[in-house]
N, C-alpha and C positions, 0 to 999 in steps of 0.2 A: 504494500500500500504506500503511498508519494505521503509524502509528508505534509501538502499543503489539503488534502483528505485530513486525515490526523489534525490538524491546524484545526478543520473545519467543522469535526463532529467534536470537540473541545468545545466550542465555542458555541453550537447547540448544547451543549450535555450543561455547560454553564446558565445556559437561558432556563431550563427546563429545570436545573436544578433552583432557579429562583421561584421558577412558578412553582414547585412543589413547594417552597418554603411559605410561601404565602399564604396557599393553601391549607397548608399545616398549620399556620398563625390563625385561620380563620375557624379552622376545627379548634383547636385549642380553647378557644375562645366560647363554645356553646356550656360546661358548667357555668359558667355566669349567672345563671339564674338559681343555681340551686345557692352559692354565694349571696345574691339576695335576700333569698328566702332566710338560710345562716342567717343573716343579720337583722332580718325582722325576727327572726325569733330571737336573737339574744337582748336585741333593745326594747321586744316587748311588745311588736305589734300585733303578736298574737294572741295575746291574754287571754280574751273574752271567745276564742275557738272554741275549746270543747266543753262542755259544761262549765264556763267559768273556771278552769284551771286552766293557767298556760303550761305549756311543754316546757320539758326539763330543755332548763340552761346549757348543760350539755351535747345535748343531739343538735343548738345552733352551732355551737362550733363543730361538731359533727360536722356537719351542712356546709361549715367553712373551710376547714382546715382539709378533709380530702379532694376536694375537688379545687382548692388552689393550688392544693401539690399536685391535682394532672394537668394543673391549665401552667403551672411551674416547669413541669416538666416537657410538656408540648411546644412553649416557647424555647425551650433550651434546645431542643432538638431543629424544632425551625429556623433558630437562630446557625447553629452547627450546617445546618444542607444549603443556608444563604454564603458561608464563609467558604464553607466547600466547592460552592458554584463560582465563587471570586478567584477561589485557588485553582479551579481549572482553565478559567480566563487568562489567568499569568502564569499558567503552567509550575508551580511550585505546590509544594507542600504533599506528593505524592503518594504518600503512606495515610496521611488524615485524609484525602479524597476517596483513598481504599477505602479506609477505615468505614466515612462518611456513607459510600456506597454499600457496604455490606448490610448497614445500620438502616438506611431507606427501603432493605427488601422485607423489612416487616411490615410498613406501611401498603399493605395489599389496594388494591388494584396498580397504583401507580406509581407506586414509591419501587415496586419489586421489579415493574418493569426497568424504572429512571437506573435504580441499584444495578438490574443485572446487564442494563447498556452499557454504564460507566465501567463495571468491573471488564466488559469485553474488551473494551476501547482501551482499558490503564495495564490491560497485560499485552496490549502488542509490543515488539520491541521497538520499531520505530516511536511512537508514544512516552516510554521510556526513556529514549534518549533525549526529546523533547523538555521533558522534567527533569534529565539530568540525571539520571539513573541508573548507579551501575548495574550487568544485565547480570 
């Protein structure tokens, strides 16, 4: 394969890797509501719900505390496949874009595709020497 190929599905694989990141930013983002809910129940605007007893204190930070840690974790991850899409634009950082790629084929339907293009494309050797890589 010419290296100006190689050039050129880089520079797709980095596009695509932003729009999955986005993507993933916007999934990320759907617990928000149960956060809400958390917070009306810890500051009380549930009170008068069920019989005149409000829910235990606890199940609001329930309501808080796990579902910031996926919306925590879902931006760390979107944030990691946007840096990875930047490293394959500049051709650097070749072992984190592996990495990065391995880590997107859980994201099924289209992460596993984005993951198992990139992994095709980062083991050619022409590719390789592009990043700088001994083979």
């Amino acid at each position: 394969m010419k290296s100006s190929d190689d050039i050129q599905h880089l520079q797709l694989l980095s596009i695509f890797h932003f729009v999955v990141a986005g993507i993933l930013g916007v999934f990320s983002l759907f617990p928000i509501i149960h956060i809400i809910v958390g917070i009306a129940m810890v500051t009380g605007a549930f009170d008068d719900a069920v019989n005149g007893t409000p829910p235990p204190e606890f199940l609001g930070w329930v309501f808080i505390l796990i579902p910031g840690t996926f919306m925590l974790c879902g931006f760390t991850i979107a944030i990691c496949v946007a840096i990875a899409g930047q490293r394959l634009k500049t051709k650097r950082s070749y072992v984190y874009c592996l990495i990065i790629a391995g880590i997107e084929c859980i994201f099924m339907p289209i992460g596993t595709v984005l993951g198992a293009f990139t992994i095709i494309v980062l083991m050619r050797p022409t590719v390789k020497e592009l990043f700088g890589v001994d083979q």
